[in-house]
C-alpha positions as CSV (number, residue, x, y, z in Angstrom):
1,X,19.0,-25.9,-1.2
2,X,17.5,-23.1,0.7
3,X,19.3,-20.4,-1.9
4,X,18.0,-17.1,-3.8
5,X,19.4,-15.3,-6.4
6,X,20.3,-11.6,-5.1
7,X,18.3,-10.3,-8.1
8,X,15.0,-12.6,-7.5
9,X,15.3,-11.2,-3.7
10,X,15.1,-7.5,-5.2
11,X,12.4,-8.6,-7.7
12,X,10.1,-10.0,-4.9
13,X,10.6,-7.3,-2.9
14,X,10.6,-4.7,-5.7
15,X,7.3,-6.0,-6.8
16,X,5.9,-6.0,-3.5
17,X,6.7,-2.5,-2.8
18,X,4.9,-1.2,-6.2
19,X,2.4,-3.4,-5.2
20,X,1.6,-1.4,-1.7
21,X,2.4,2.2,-3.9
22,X,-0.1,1.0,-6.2
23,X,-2.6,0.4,-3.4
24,X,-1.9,3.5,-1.2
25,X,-4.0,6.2,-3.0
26,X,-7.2,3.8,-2.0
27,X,-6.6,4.0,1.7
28,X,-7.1,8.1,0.8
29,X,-9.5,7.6,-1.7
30,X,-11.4,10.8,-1.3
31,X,-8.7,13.3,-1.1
32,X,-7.1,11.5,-3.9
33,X,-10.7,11.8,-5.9
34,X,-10.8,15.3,-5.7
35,X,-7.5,16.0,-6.8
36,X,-7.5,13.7,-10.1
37,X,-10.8,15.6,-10.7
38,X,-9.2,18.8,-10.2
39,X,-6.8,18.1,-12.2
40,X,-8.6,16.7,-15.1
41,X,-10.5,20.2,-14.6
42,X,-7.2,21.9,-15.3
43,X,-6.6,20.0,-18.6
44,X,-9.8,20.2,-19.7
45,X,-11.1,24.0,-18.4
46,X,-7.8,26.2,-17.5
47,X,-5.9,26.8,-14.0
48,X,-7.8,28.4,-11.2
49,X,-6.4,29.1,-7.4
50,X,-9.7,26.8,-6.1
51,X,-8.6,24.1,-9.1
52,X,-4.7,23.9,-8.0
53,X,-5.2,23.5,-4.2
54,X,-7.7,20.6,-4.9
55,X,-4.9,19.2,-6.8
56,X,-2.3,19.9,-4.7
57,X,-4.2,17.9,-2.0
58,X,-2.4,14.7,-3.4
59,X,1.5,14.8,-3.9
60,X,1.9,14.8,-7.8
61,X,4.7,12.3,-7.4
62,X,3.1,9.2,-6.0
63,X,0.7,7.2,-8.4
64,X,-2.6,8.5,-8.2
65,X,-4.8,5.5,-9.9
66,X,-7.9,4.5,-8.1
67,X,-10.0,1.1,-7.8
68,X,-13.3,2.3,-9.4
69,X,-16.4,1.6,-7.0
70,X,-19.4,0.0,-8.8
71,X,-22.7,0.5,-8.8
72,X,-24.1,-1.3,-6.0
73,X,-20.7,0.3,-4.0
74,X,-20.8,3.8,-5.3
75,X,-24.8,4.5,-6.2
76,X,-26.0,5.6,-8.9
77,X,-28.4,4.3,-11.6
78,X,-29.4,0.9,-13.8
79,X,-31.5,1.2,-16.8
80,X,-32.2,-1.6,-19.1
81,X,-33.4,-0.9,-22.6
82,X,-34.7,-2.4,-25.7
83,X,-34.1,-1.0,-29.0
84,X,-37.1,-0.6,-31.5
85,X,-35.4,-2.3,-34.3
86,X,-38.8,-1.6,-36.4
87,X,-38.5,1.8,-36.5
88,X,-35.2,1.7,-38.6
89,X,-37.4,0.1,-41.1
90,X,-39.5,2.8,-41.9
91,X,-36.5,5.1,-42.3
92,X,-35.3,2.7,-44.3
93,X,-38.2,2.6,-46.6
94,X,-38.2,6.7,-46.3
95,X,-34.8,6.7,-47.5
96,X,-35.5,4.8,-50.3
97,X,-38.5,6.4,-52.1
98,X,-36.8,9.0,-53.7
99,X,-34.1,6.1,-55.8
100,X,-37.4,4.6,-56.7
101,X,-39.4,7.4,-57.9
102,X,-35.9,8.2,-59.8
103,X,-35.3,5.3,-61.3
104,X,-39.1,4.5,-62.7
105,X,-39.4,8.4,-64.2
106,X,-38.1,7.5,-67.5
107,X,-40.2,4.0,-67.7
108,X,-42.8,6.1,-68.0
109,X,-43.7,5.3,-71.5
110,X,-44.2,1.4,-70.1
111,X,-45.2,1.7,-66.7
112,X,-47.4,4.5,-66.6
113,X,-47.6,6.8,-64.1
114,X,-47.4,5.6,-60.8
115,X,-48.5,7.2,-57.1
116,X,-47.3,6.2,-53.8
117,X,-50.0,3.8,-51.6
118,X,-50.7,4.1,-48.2
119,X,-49.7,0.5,-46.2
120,X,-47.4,-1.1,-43.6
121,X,-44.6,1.3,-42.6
122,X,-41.9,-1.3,-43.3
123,X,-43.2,-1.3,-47.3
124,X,-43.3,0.9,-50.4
125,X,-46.7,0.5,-52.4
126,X,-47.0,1.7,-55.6
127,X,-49.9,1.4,-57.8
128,X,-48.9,2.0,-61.5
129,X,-51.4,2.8,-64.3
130,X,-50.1,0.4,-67.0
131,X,-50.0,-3.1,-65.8
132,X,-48.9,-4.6,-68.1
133,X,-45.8,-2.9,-67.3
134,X,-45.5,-4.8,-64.2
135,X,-42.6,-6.9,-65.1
136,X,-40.2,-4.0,-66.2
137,X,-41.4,-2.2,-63.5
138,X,-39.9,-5.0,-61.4
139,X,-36.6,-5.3,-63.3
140,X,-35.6,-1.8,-62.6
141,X,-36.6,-1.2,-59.2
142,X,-34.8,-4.9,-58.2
143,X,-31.4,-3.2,-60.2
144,X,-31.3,-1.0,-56.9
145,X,-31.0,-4.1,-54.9
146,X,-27.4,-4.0,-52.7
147,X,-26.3,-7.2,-51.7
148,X,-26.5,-7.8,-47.4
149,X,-23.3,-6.8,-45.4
150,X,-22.9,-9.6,-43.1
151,X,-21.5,-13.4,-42.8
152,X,-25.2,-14.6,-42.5
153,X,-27.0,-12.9,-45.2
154,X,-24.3,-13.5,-48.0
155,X,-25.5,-14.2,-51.1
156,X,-28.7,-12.0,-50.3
157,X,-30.0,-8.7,-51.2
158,X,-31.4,-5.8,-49.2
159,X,-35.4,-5.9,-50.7
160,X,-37.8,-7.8,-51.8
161,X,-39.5,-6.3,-54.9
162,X,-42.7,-8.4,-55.4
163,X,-46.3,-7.5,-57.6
164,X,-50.0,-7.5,-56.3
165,X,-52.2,-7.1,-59.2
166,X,-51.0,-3.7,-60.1
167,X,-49.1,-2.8,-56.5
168,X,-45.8,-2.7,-56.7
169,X,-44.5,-3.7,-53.2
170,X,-40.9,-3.0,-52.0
171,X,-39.9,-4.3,-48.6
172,X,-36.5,-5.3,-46.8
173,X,-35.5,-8.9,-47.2
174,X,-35.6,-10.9,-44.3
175,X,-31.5,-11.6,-44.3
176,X,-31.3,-7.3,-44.4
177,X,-33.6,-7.3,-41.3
178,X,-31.7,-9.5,-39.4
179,X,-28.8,-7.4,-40.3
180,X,-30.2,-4.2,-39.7
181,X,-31.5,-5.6,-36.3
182,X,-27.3,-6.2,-35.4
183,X,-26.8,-3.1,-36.8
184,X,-29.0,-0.9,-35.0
185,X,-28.3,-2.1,-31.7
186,X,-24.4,-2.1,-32.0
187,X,-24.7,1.7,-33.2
188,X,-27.5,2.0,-30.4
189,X,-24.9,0.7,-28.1
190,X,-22.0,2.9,-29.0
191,X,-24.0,6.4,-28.8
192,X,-25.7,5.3,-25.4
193,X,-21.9,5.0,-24.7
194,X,-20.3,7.9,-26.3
195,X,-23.5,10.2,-24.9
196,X,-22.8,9.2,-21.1
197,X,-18.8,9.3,-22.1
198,X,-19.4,12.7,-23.2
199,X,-21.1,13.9,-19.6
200,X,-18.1,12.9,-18.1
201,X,-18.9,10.1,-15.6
202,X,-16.8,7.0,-13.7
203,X,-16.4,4.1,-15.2
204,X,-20.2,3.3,-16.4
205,X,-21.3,-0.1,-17.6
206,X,-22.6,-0.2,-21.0
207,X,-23.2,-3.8,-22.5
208,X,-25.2,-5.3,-24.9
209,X,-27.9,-8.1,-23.4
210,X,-29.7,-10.7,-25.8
211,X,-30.8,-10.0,-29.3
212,X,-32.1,-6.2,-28.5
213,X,-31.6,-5.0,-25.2
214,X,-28.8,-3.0,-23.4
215,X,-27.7,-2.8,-19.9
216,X,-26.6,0.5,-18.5
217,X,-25.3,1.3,-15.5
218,X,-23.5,4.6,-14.1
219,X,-22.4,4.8,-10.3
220,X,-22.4,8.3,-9.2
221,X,-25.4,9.7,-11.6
222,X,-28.3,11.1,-9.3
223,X,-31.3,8.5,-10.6
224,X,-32.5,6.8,-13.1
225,X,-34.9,9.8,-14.5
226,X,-31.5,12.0,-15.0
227,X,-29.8,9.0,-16.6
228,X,-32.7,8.7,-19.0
229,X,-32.7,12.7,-19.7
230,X,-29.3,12.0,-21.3
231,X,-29.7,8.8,-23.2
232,X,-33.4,8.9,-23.9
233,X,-33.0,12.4,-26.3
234,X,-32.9,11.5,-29.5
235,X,-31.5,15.1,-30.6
236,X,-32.2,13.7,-34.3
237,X,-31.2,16.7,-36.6
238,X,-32.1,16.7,-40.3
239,X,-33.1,18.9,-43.1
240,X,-36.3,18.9,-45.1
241,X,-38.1,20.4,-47.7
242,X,-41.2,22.2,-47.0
243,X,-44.3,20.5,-48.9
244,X,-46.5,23.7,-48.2
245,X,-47.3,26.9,-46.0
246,X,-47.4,26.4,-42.1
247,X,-51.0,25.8,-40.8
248,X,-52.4,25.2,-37.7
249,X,-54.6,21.9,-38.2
250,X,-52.5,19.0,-36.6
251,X,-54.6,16.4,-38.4
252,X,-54.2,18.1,-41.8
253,X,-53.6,15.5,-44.4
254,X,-49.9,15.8,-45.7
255,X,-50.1,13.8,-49.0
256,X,-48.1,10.4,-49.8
257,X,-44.4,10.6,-48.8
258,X,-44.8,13.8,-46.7
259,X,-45.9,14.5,-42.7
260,X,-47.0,16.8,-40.1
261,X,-44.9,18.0,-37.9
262,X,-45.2,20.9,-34.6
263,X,-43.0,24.3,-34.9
264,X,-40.3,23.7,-31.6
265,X,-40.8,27.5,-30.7
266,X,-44.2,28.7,-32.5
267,X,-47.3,27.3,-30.0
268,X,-50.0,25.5,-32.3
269,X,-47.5,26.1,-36.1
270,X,-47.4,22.9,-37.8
271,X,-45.4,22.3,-41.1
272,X,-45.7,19.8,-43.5
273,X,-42.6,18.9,-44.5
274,X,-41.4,15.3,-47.1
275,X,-40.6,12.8,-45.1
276,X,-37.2,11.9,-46.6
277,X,-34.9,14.5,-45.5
278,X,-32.2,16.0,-47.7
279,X,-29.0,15.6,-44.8
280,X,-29.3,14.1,-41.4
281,X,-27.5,14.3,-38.4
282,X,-25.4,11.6,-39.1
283,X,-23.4,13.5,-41.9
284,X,-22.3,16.2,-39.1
285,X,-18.9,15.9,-38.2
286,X,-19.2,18.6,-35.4
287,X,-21.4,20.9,-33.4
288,X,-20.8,23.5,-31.0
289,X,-22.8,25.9,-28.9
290,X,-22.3,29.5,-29.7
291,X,-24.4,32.6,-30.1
292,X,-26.2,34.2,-33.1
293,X,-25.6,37.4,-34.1
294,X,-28.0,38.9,-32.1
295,X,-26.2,37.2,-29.2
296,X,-28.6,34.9,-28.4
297,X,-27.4,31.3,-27.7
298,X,-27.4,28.9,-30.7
299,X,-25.3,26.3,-31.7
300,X,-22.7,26.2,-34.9
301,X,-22.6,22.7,-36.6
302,X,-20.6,21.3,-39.9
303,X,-21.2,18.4,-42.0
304,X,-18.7,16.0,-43.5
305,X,-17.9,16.0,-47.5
306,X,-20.8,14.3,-48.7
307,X,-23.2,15.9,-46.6
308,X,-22.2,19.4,-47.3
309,X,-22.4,18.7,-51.1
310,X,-25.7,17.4,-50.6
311,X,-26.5,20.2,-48.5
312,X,-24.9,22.7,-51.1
313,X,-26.5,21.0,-54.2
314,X,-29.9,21.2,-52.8
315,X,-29.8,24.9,-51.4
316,X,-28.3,25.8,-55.3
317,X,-31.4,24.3,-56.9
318,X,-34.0,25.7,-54.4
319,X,-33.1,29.0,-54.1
320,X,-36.6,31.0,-52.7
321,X,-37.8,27.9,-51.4
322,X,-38.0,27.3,-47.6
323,X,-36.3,24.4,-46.1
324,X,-37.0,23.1,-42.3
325,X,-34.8,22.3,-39.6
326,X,-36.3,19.8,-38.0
327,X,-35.0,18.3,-34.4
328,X,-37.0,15.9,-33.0
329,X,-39.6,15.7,-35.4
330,X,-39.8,19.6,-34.6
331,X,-39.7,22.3,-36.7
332,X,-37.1,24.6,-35.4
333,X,-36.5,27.1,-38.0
334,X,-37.9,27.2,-41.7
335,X,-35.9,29.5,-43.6
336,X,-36.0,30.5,-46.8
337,X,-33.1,29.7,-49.1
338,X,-31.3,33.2,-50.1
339,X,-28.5,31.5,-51.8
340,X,-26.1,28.7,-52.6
341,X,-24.6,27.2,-49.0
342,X,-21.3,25.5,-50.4
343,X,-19.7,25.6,-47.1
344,X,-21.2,22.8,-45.3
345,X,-22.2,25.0,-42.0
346,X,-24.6,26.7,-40.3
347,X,-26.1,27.7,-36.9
348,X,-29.1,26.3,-35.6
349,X,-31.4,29.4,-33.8
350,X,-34.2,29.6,-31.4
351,X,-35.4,30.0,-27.6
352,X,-32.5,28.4,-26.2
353,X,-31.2,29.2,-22.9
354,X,-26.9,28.4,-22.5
355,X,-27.3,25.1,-21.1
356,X,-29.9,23.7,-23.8
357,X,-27.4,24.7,-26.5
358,X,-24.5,23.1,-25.0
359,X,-26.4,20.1,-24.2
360,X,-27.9,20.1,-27.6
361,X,-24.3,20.6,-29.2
362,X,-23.4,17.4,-26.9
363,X,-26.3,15.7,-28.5
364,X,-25.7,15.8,-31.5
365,X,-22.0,15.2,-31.4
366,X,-22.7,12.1,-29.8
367,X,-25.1,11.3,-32.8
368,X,-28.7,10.6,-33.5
369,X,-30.1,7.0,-31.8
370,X,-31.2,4.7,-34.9
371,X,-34.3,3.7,-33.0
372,X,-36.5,4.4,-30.1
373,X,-35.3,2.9,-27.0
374,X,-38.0,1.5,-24.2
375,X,-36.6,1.4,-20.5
376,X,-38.2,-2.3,-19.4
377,X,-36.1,-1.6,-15.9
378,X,-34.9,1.4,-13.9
379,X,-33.8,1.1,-10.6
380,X,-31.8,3.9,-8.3
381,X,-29.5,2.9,-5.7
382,X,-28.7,5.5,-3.5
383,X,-25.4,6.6,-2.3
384,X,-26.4,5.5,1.0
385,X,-27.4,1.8,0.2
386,X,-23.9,2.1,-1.1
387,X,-22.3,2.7,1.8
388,X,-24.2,0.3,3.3
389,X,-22.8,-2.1,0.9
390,X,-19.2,-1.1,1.2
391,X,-19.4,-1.1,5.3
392,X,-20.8,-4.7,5.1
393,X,-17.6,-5.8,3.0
394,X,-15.8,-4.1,5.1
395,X,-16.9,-6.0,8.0
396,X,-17.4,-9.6,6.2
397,X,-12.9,-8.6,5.2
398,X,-12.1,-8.1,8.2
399,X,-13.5,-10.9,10.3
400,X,-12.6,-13.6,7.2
401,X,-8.3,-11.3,7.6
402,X,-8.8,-11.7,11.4
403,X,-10.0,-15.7,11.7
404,X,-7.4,-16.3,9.3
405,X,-4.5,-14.6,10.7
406,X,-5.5,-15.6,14.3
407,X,-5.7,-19.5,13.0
408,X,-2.4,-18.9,11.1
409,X,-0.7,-17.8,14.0
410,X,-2.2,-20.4,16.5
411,X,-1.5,-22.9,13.9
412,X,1.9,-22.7,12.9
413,X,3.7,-20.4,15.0
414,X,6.3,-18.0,13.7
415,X,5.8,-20.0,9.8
416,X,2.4,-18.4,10.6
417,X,3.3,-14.9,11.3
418,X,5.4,-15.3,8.2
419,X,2.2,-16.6,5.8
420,X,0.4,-13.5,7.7
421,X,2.6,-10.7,6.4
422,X,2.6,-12.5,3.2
423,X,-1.4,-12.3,3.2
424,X,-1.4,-8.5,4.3
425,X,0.9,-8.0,0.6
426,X,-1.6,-10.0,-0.9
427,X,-4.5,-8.0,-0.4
428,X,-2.2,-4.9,-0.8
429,X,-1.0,-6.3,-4.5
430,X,-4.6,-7.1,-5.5
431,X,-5.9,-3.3,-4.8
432,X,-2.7,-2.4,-6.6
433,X,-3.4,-4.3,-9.6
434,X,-7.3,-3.1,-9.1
435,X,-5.6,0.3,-9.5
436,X,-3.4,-0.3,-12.7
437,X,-5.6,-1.5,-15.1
438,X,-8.3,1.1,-13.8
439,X,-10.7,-1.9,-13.0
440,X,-14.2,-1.9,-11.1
441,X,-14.3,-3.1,-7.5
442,X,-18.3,-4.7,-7.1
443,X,-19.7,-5.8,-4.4
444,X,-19.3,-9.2,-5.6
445,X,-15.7,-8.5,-5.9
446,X,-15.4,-7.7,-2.2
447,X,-16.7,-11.5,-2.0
448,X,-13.9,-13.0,-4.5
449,X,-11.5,-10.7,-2.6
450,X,-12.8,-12.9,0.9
451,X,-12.7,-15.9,-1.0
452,X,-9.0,-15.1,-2.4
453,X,-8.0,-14.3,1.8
454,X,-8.8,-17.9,2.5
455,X,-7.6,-19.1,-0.9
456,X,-3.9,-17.6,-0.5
457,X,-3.6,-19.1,3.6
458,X,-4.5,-22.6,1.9
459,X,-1.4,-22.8,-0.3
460,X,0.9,-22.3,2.9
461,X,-1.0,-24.6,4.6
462,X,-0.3,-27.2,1.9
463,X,3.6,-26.3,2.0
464,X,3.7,-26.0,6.0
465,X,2.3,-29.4,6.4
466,X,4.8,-31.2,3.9
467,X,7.3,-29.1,6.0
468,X,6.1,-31.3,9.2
469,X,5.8,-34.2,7.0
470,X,9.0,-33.9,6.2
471,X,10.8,-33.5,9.6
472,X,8.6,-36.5,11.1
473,X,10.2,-38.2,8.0
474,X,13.9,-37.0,10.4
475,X,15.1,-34.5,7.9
476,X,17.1,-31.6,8.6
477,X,15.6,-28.1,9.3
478,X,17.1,-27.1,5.9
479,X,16.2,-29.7,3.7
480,X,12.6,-30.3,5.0
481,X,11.6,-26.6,4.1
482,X,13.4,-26.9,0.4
483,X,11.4,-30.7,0.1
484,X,7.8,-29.0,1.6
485,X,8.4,-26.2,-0.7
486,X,9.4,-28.2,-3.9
487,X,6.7,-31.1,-3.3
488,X,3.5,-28.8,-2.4
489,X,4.2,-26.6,-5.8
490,X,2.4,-28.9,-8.2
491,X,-0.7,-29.3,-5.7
492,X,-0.4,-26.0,-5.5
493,X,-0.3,-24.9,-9.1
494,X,-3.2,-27.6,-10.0
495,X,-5.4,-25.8,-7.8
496,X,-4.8,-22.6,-8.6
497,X,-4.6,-23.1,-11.9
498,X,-8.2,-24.7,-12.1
499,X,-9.6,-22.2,-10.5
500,X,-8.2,-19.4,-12.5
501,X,-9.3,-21.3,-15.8
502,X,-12.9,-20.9,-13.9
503,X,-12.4,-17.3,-13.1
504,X,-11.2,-16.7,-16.6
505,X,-15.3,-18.8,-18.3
506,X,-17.3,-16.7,-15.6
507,X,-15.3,-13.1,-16.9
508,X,-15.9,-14.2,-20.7
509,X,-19.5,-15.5,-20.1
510,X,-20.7,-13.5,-17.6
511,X,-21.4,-9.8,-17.0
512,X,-22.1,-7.1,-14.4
513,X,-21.5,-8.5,-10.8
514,X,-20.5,-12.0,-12.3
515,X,-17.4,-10.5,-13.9
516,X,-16.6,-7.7,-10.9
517,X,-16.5,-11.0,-8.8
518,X,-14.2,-13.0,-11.4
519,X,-11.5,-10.3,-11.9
520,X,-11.3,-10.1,-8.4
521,X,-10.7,-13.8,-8.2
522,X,-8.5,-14.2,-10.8
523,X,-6.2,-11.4,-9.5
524,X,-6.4,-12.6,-6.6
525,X,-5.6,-16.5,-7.6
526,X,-2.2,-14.4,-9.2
527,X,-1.3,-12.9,-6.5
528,X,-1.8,-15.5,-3.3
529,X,0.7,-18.1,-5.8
530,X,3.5,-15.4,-6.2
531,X,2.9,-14.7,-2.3
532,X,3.0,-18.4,-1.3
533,X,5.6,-19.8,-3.1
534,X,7.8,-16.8,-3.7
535,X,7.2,-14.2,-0.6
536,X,7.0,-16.6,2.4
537,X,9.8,-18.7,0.9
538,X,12.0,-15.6,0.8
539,X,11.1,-14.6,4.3
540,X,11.7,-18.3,6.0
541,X,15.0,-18.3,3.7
542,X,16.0,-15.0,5.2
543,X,15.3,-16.0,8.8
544,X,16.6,-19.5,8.7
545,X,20.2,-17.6,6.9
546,X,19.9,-15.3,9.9
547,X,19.0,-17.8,12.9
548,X,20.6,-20.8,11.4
549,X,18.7,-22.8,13.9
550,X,19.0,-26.5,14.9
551,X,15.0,-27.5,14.6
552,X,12.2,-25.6,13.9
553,X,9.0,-26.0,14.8
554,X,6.2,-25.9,12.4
């Protein structure tokens, strides 16, 4: 009857204990703030005397994990973006002029001779002198057709090769775009993520929405302008050759296949420079800021294998010819090749103060964004209409806690006061669990967390009225508690159980405040049944082994 194990008795309360250790470090949350920061500082920077008494101010000992405040609790700043899929077509098309002019040089004799046309930015369009040519013309440049990397474009290839009178036209296939489309915005996604990662903020929000758009949000960043500063940079590094001498005519033509482009440090310098560039920034495997030799800052950077033999290759069969730097579609240096560079490294030079070459190393560590991105939405919540936020939950908590523990009480009498401590754990285990797995407390959250207050009293109420039910029916004291206990736990788990399979759709469909709201909820669904039907029942169990009374009162 009404009998536990020794060893469930220590579990419960074993589990209830880490719970509340779990939780303490939020009821400090500042103090304990500084000192994870100061000691991340420590790890990351060295010791300093200011860096260990920050740390010190929390006893190393005691768990130190925090519930991250969102957005609309914290502050901070929400950006929506959409990625300019288009423009990855043009680099696309830049990339592959070179394979085409390669591979229709020794058709010569067939083709003619063949010249680059101006048209859509998305095509290649080449008029060739020999027509009748056409159709080999077509058979070799469709050999450097790859087929489509992805489930939906198998059995496709990557261009369209197609004739118009004596235009050649070479586009991406409709099954590449698609592809390309995915692909750009899942790489967009992950440097928007590694860029904000690398600046060292809490616990952002980073999440891909429809076909072409991501959300971003970052509690704790100052606005939406600063947020944009470090996401919006493309710090797109790549290395060209120089087509002719610098100039200072910004409309000068530049020829078929090559552009115009501003010096970074020289006012009113342009270069024109070919548009396809020899190494880009995505073969670099690292960059650093450092200074030059004249110990001015600068930044170091190294490429990965097949970028430094490109890089090496080129620089052995162009020695005396300049090559640009380019950053940005800026010209930042345009040296002249002295020698073979087998190495695969360099420094990048110019006006930079410290803090542009560090957050130019960051940059480009973090990788060059595929495409453009346009903001369609910025907001900035302040830190104030954060507090606002958090001292409305605060006051919604506490008057749902209070009405429920007052009705509790009123209602059921010393059973009460026992479902009330059992409540108290519950909120305590939820902001313990919060802590553990490092989630995000929203202000839709502090509404599941309400919702779970009222959710947890209901399950005793079920169990406390089959208790009456059950001494009307003229059992025992003893009996009547194991019966309400054993007949309320399938009602009970039904309930609970439905609800959590709903909490579980909204966190896998939803996103933002909709999932904030449904880990709260689900947490909370866990931890009101192992309060209810294991806490309360220990504590009645205990008092009942202590009292052993004749009736109780329910």
């Amino acid at each position: 009857m009404l009998q536990i194990d020794l060893w469930k008795r220590v579990l419960i309360w074993l589990v209830c204990a880490a719970g509340i250790m779990l939780a303490l470090p939020n009821g400090f949350y500042t103090r304990v703030e500084q000192a994870n920061d100061a000691a991340a500082d420590i790890i990351a920077k060295g010791e300093t005397p200011e860096r260990l008494e920050i740390a010190g101010q929390w006893p190393s000992y005691l768990p130190s994990g925090l519930v991250n405040l969102g957005l609309d609790l914290r502050g901070g700043a929400h950006l929506l973006a959409e990625v300019k899929v288009e423009d990855v077509y043009e680099a696309r098309m830049d990339a592959l002029w070179p394979e085409v002019r390669d591979a229709l040089r020794p058709e010569r004799s067939t083709v003619g001779t063949f010249r680059r046309q101006p048209g859509p930015a998305d095509q290649i369009r080449l008029k060739i002198s020999k027509p009748d040519g056409m159709a080999r013309a077509l058979e070799v440049v469709r050999g450097l057709a790859n087929p489509v990397t992805s489930l939906t474009g198998a059995g496709a290839t990557d261009i369209e090769v197609s004739a118009d009178s004596d235009i050649l036209v070479v586009q991406l296939s409709e099954a590449e775009k698609l592809a390309s489309d995915d692909r750009t915005v899942r790489q967009s996604l992950e440097i928007v993520r590694r860029r904000i990662d690398e600046v060292g903020t809490r616990e952002p929000t980073i999440q891909r929405q429809g076909a072409d758009r991501i959300l971003i949000q970052v509690p704790g960043i100052g606005s939406a302008s600063e947020l944009k500063a470090i996401i919006g940079t493309t710090a797109q590094l790549t290395f060209n050759p120089v087509a002719g001498p610098p100039g200072n005519d910004p409309d000068a033509a530049p020829g078929v296949g090559n552009k115009v482009i501003p010096s970074l440090d020289e006012e009113g310098i342009y270069y024109t420079i070919e548009a396809a560039a020899v190494v880009t920034g995505e073969d670099l495997v690292d960059a650093q800021p450092s200074f030059d030799q004249n110990g001015r800052p600068a930044v170091t950077f190294r490429f990965n294998t097949s970028g430094a033999r490109r890089f090496g290759d080129y620089t052995a069969e162009n020695i005396g010819s300049p090559f640009a730097i380019v950053l940005d579609d800026e010209v930042v240096s345009a040296p002249v090749i002295q020698s073979h560079i087998p190495g695969g490294s360099g420094i990048i030079t110019g006006n930079f103060t410290v803090e542009e070459s560090t957050n130019l190393a960051v940059l480009l560590r973090a990788g060059a964004l595929p495409a453009g991105l346009e903001f369609l939405e910025e907001r900035t919540i302040g830190p104030e209409l954060g507090q606002d936020s958090i001292d409305a939950g605060k006051i919604a908590t506490i008057v749902a806690f209070a009405a429920v523990l007052v009705f509790m009480g009123l209602s059921y009498g010393l059973f009460g006061l026992f479902a009330n401590v059992a409540l108290i754990l519950n909120i305590a285990l939820i902001f313990g669990m919060l802590s553990l797995i490092g989630g995000t407390l929203t202000l839709p959250g502090i509404a599941g967390i309400v919702l779970t207050v009222g959710m947890a009293v209901d399950a005793n109420v079920l169990i406390f009225e089959r208790i009456r039910e059950e001494l009307k029916a003229g059992r025992g004291p003893a009996k009547a508690i194991d019966e309400g206990y054993s007949k309320a736990l399938s009602a009970i788990l039904d309930a609970n159980i439905t609800t959590f399979i709903t909490a579980v759709i909204l966190f896998a469909m939803g996103s933002g405040p909709v999932r904030g709201f449904a880990i709260t909820l689900g947490l909370g669904i866990l931890t009101s049944v192992f309060t209810a039907i294991f806490v309360t029942r220990l504590m009645i169990v205990m008092w009942f082994e202590r009292r052993r009374p004749k009736t109780i009162e329910v």
